[in-house]
C-alpha positions in Angstrom: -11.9 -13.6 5.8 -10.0 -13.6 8.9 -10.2 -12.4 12.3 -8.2 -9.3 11.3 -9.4 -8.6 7.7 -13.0 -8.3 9.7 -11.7 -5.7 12.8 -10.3 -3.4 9.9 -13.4 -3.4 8.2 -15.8 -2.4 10.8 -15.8 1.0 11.8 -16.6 2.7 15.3 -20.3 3.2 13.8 -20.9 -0.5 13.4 -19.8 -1.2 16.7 -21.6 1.2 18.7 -25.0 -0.2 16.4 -24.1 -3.5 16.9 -23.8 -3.0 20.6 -26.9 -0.9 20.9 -29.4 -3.5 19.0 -27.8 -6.6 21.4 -28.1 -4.5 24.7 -31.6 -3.6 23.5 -32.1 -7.6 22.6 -31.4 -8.5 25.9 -33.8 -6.1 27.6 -36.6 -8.1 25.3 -35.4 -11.4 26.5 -35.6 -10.0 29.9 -39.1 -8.7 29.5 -40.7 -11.1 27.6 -39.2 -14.6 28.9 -40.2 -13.5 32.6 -41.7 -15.8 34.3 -42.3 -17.1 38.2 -39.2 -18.3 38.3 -37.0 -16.1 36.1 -37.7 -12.3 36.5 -36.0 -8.8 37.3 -37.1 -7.2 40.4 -37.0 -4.2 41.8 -34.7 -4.1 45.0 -36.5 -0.9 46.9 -40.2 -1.7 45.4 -40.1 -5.2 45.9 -41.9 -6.3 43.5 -41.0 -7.6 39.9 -40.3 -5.6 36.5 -43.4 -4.4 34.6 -42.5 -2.1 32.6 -39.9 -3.3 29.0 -37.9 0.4 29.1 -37.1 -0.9 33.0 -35.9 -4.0 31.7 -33.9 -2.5 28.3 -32.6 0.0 31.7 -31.1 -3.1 33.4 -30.0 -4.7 30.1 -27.6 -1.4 29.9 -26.7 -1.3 33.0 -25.3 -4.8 33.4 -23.9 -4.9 29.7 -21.8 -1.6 31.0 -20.7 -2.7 34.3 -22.0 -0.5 36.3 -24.4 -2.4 38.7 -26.9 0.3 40.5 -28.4 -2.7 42.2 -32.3 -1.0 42.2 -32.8 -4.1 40.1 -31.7 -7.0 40.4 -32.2 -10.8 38.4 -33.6 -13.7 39.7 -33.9 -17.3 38.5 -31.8 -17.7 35.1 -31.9 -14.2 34.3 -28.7 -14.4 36.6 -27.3 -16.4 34.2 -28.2 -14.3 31.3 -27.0 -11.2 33.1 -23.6 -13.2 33.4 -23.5 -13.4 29.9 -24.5 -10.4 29.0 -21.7 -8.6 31.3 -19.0 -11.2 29.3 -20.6 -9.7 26.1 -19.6 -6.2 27.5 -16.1 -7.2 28.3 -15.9 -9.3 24.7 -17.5 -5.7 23.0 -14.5 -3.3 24.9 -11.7 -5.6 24.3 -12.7 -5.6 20.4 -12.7 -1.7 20.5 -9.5 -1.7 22.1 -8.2 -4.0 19.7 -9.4 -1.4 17.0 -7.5 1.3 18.3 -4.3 -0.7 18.9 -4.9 -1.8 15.0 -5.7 2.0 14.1 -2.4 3.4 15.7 -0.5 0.7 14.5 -1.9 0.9 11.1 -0.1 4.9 11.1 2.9 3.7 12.7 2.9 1.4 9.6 2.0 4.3 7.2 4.4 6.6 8.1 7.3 3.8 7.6 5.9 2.8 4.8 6.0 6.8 4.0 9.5 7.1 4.6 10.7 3.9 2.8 9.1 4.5 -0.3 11.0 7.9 -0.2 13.9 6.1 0.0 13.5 3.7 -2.8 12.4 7.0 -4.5 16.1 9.0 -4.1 17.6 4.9 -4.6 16.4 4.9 -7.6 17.0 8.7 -9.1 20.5 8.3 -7.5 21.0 5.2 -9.7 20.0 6.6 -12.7 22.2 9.6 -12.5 24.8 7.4 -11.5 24.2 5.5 -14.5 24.9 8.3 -16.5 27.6 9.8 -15.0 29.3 6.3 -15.8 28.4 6.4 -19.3 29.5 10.0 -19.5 32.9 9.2 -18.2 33.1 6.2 -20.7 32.3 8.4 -23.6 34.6 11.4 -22.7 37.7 8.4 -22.4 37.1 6.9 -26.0 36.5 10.8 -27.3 40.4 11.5 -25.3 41.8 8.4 -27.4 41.6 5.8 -24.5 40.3 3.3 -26.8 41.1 0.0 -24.5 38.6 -2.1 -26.3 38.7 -4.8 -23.6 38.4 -2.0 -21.0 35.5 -0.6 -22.8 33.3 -3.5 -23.4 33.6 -4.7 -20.4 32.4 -1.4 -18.5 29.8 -1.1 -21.1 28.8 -5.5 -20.0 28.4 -3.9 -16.4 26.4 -0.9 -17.1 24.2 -2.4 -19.0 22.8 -5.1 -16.7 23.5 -2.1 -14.2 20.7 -0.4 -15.9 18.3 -3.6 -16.4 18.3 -4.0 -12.8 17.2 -0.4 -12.0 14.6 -0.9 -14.8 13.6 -3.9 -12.7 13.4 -1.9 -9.6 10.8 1.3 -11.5 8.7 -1.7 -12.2 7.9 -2.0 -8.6 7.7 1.2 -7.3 5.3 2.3 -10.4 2.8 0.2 -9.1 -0.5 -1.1 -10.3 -3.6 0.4 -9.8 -3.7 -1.7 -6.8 -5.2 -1.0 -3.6 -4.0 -3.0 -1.2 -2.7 -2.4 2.6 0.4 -0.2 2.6 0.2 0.2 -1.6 1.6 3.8 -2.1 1.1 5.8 -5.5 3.5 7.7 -7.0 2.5 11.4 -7.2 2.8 13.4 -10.1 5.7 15.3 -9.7 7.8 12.4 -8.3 6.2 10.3 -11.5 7.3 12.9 -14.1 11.1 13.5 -12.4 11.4 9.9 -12.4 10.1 9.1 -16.4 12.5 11.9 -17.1 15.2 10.5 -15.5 14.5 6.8 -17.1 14.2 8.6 -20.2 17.7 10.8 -19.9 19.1 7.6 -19.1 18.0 5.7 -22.2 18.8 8.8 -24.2 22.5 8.4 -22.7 22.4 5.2 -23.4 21.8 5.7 -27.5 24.5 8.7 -27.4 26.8 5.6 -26.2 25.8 3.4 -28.8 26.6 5.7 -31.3 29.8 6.6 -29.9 30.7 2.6 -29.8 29.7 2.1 -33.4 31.5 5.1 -34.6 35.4 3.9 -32.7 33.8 0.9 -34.3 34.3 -0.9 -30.9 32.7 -4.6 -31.1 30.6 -4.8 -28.1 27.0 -6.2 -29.3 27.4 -9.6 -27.7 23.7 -11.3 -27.9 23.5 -10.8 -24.5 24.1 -7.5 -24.6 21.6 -6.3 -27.1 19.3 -8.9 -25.4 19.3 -6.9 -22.1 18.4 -3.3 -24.3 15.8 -4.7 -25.8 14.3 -6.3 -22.3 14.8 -3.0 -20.9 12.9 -0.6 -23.6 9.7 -3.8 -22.9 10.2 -2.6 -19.6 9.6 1.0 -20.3 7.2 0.3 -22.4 5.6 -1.5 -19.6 6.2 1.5 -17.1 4.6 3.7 -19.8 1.6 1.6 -20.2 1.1 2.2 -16.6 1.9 5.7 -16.6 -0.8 6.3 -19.6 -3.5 4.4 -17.4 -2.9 6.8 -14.4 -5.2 9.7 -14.3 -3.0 12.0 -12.5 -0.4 13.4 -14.8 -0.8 16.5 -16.8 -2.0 15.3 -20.3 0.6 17.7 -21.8 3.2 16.5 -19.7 2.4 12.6 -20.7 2.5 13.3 -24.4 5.6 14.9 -24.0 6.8 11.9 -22.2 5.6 9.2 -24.6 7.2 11.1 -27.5 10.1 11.3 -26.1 10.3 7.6 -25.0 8.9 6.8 -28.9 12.0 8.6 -30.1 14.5 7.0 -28.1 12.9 3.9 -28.6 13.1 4.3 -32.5 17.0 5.1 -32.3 18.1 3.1 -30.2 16.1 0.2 -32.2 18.4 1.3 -35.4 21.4 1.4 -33.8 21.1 -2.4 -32.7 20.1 -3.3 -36.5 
């Protein structure tokens, strides 16, 4: 564990315990290890420490700084007191280095926030833009522009077109993994974007059909290798989706029969 992994874990409360328990530590070692030549001694009184809540008093007082002066150390309590003031300084600069990691860790957050937005809208954009392409390609062949060339090779591009925004869902729906700066989808955003992977595969079976029927030869073994990666994909996306425990059950079987339909058909339609 490093130096950072162990700021982030310890909280305000450990620190302040922490700090308490050595202070108090100190005033022991004060009290107890005081001897003719070592010693705490009252400045006005002139005479040394007797009392243990005196010394804990002075063990406060020097690990904060603040130096009343009606005691003061003798002997190698001067050194102890030296080290006990560097503990102070070591204990603020590690609570200052907490709140530097604390605001940083929301500056973080909230462009983390906004990226992940981002990929969100990328990724709905692509798929609509997905389908709007196939929807133009399907409305030419249906008008008689029947260039087969024309045809396969928009259909080549589309598809790995598609593969790569399948590769893309794959990490934005995450793992149940709870790392630093590891956002979740939430359930609305979850079920638009299962629809919209859905809607796109649905599109992508209407095409299919269409292709077979104007009997247009575009099932290369490349082709029908990328359809099939991308329904394990989305049947990898759905496994994760049915491990979450934040969609509406009646939404997720709605889902999953859906994607078992399209799944079925479009299966067929590469026999």
């Amino acid at each position: 564990m490093n130096l950072r992994n162990l700021l982030d874990r310890i909280t305000f409360k450990h620190i302040l315990i922490i700090w308490v328990l050595i202070v108090v530590l100190f005033g022991f070692f004060y009290f107890y290890l005081m001897n003719d030549f070592s010693m705490l001694y009252y400045n006005q009184k002139a005479k040394p420490v007797s009392s243990l809540l005196d010394a804990v008093y002075f063990s406060f007082v020097t690990a904060t700084t603040t130096g009343f002066g009606d005691i003061v150390p003798f002997g190698l309590f001067k050194m102890v007191a030296i080290i006990e003031v560097l503990f102070g300084f070591l204990l603020l600069a590690v609570v200052t280095s907490k709140l530097v990691s604390i605001k940083q860790d929301v500056i973080l957050s909230e462009l983390y926030d906004i990226s992940f937005q981002e990929r969100i809208t990328k990724l709905r954009s692509s798929l609509l833009l997905f389908r709007q392409n196939v929807n133009n390609i399907i409305h030419n062949m249906q008008e008689g522009n029947r260039n087969e060339r024309r045809i396969i090779n928009n259909v080549d591009f589309y598809l790995v077109y598609l593969e790569n925004i399948f590769q893309d869902s794959l990490g934005l729906v995450a793992k149940n993994n709870k790392g630093s700066f590891i956002k979740q989808l939430d359930p609305m955003n979850t079920e638009i974007i299962f629809n919209s992977l859905l809607q796109s595969l649905e599109k992508l079976h209407e095409l299919i059909v269409i292709l077979d029927h104007y009997k247009i030869r575009w099932k290369s073994d490349s082709n029908i290798e990328i359809i099939k990666k991308d329904l394990l994909i989305n049947e990898e996306l759905f496994e994760r989706l049915n491990n979450s425990k934040d969609m509406i059950r009646h939404s997720l079987e709605d889902l999953n029969q859906r994607k078992d339909k399209v799944t079925r058909a479009i299966l067929n339609q590469l026999k």
